[in-house]
N, C-alpha and C positions, 0 to 999 in steps of 0.2 A: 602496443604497450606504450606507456605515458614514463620517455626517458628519466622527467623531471621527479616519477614518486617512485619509492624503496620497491622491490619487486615483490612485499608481503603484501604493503597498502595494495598494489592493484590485484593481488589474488583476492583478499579481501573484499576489495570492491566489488572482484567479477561475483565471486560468490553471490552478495547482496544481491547484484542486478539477478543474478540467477532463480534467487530464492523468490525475490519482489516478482519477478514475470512468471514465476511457476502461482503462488498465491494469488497471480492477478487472475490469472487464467484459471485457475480453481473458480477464483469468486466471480467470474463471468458466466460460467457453468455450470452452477449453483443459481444462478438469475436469470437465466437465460427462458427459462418456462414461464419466470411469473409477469403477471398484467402489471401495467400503469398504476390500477388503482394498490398491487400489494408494495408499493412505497407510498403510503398516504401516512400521515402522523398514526402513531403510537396510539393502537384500538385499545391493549390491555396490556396490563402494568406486567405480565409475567414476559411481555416478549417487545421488543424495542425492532420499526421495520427496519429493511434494507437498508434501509436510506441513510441511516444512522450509521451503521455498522462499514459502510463504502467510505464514509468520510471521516469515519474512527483511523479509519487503516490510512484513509489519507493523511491526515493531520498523525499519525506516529509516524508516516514513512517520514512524513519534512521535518519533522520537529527532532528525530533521532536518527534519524540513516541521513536524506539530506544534507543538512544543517549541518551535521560532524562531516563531511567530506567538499563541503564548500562553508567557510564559516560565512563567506558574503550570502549563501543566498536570501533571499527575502518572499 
């Protein structure tokens, strides 16, 4: 445990890291069957690929989990 943060910050923290490697590990398993070509751009408008949706979840983890627990990162 991190002396320097209140001992809620880092239950909080652990949680996050917990929830993020449980989700990561979902959505590895979840893609784990499909080809190369099922992240190729957006065939039809009712369904956006893979691709998309792995870097949806990236760009919220930085921009709101991230980002509020190091305000430096970049």
């Amino acid at each position: 445990m991190n002396a320097t943060r209140p001992a809620a910050e880092n239950t909080q923290r652990n949680v996050l890291i917990s929830r993020f490697v449980t989700a990561r590990r979902a959505t590895e398993a979840i893609c784990r069957p499909l080809a190369s070509e099922d992240y190729v751009i957006q065939s039809s408008s009712d369904t956006s690929p893979p691709k998309w949706h792995l870097a949806h979840i990236t760009w919220f983890l930085e921009n709101f989990v991230l980002a509020h627990f190091n305000p430096a990162y970049a």
